[in-house]
N, C-alpha and C positions, 0 to 999 in steps of 0.2 A: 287354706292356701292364702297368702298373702297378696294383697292385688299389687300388681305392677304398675309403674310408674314410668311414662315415657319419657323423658330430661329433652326438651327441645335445643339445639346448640343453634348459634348464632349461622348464619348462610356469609356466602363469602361476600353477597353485596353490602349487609350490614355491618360488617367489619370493614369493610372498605369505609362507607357512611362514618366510621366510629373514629377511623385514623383520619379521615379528611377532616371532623371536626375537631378534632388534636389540632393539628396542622395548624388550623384556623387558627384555633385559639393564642395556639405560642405564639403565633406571627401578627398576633393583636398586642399580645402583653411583651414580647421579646420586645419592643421599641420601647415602650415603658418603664423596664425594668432596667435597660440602656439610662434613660434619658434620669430616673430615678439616683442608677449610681453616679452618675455625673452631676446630679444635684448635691448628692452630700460628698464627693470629692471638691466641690467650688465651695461647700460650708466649711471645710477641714481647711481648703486654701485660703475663705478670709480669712481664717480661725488664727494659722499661722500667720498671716500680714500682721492682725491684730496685735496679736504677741510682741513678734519683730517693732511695731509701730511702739507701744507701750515703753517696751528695753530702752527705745532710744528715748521716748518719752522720761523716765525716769534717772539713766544717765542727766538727760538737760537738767533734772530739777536740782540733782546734786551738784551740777559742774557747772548751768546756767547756759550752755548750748549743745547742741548736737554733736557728736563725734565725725571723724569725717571717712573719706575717703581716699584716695591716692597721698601721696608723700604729699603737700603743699604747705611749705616753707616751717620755722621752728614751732610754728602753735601748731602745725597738722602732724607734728612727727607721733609717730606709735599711737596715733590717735586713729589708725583705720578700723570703722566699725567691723569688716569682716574677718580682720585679720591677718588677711592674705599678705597686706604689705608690710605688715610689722615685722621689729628687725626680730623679734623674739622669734616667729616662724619662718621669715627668710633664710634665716643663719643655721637654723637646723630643721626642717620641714618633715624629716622623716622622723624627729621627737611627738610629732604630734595626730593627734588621729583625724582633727579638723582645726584648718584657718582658726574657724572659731573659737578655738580652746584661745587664743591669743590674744582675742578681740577684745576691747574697755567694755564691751558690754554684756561678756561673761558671766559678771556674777548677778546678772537681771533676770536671768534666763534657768531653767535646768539645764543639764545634760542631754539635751534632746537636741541631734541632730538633722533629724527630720523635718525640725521648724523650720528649717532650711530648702525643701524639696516640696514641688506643689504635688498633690499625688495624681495627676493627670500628666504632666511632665515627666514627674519618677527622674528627675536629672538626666535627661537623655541627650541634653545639649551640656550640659554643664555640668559637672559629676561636684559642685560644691553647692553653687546656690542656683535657686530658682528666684529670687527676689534680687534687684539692684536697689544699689541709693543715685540719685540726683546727683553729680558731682557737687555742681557748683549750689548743693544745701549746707554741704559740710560748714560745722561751725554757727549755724542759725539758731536764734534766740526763739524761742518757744511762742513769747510775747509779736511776732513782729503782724502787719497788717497790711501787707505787702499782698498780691493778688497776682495770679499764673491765667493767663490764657493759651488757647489753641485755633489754631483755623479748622471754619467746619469743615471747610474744602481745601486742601493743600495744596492743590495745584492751579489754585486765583489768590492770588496774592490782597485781591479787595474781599473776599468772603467776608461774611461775618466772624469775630471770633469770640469764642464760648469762655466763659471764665469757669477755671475747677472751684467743686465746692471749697477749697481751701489750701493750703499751699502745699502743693503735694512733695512730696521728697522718697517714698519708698515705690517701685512700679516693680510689678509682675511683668520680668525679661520675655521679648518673644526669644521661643529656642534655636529659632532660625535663622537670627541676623545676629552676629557677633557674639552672641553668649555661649557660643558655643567656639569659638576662638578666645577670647578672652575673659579669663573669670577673675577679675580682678573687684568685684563687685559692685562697679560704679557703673551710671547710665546715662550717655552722654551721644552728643554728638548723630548720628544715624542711628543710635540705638532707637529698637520698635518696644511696643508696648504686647504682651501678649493677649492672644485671640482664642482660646483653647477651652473657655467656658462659655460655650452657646455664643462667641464670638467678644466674648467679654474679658475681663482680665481685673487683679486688685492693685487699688491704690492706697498706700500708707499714707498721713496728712499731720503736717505739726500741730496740730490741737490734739492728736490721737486718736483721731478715726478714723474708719476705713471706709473704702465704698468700691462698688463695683463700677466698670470703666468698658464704654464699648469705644473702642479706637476706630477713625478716620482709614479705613485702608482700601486697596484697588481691588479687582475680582478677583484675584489669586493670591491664595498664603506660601504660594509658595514663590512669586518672585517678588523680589523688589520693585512698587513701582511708584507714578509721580503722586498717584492718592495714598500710599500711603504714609501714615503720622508719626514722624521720627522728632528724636530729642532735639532739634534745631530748631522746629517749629513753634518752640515755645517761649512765650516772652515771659518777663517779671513785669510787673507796674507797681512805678512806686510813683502816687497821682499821676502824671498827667504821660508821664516820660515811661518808655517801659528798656529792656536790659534782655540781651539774648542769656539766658539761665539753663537750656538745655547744651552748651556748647561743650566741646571736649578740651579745649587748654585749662592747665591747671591754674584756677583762678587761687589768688592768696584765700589760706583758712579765715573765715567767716566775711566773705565776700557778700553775700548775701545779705547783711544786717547794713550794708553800709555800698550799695550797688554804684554809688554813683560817683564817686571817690577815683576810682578806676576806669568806670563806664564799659566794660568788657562781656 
């Protein structure tokens, strides 16, 4: 005869033991693997700044400045980098599957829409772009040495102010404040800068780099308040004199190369 074999099964305390150390575990590695996908969502969002930054880059190197933004006067005409205002997609909108298919900087770029959309955003304010341009960059010389500050505190007018690594002109929209009214792809005026990466956000720059950007804001994303850092707050300096450059009136095309001419 064959001897038998008793199979011990687990008791119900030990199964208990066994899911509570599940339990554990996920809720160690669930924040992890949170914090993980939103690390390579913020890589894929420089990725695209980069891009965007680049197209314009290379448009400048064949045409000698930037592309712009809104209609502003005969050098800006059909010259919006996103599109949007040109007469080619105004006049017929439903010919096109995006703004972009319109834009001078079409053929810098593939076919990729998506360059367009930060994938933490997903266009959830803006169903065209998740990135703005500077207005008043439109038209800027690649070459210039011109310098942007910000106040660290926006609501003391004496704060110190911080100077960007270098002249910014492309900003990651928050989805909150106007980009989600207006997609006309300029940044201007109250426009905020977004907070949606670990409270950080990207910045395009006329020499063609990018960088990450944590913005001046109050203890709520979700209202408006006096800390937070909107496009007004930003000066140009050219030596000693500096020039309001985040403003919303349509400054003449390549305002920026020659600030002082106008003073606006």
């Amino acid at each position: 005869m064959l001897p038998r074999y008793r199979v011990r099964a687990f008791t119900l305390i030990e199964l208990l033991v066994v899911i509570a150390i599940i339990a554990l575990l996920i809720s160690i590695l669930l924040p992890s693997l949170s914090r993980a996908r939103e690390q390579s969502r913020a890589v894929v969002c420089m990725a695209n700044v980069k891009n965007i930054t680049m197209a314009f880059y290379l448009y400048a190197y064949d045409n000698r400045f930037l592309p712009g933004t809104k209609y502003q006067g005969p050098m800006g005409m059909n010259l919006d980098w996103c599109g949007r205002n040109n007469d080619l997609y105004t006049q017929n909108p439903g010919m096109w599957e995006h703004p972009m298919d319109t834009s001078v900087l079409r053929r810098y770029y593939g076919p990729v829409h998506k360059l367009f959309e930060c994938p933490t955003a997903k266009r959830q304010a803006n169903h065209f772009y998740d990135y703005t341009m500077m207005m008043r960059m439109t038209g800027a010389k690649t070459d210039l040495q011109w310098i942007v500050t910000y106040p660290r505190d926006p609501t003391n007018p004496n704060t110190t102010r911080v100077r960007f690594q270098g002249l910014p002109f492309m900003f990651e929209e928050d989805e909150l404040w106007y980009n989600h009214s207006v997609d006309d792809g300029a940044w201007s005026n109250l426009d905020q800068i977004a907070r949606r990466h670990n409270r950080g956000a990207h910045l395009g720059y006329l020499d063609g780099s990018v960088s990450r950007f944590i913005t001046p804001t109050g203890p709520s994303p979700y209202l408006q308040e006096p800390q937070d850092l909107v496009a007004n707050h930003l000066r140009l300096w050219v030596g000693d004199t500096s020039y309001l450059v985040g403003g919303w009136t349509t400054a003449p095309f390549g305002w920026v190369n020659k600030p002082w001419q106008l003073g606006i």
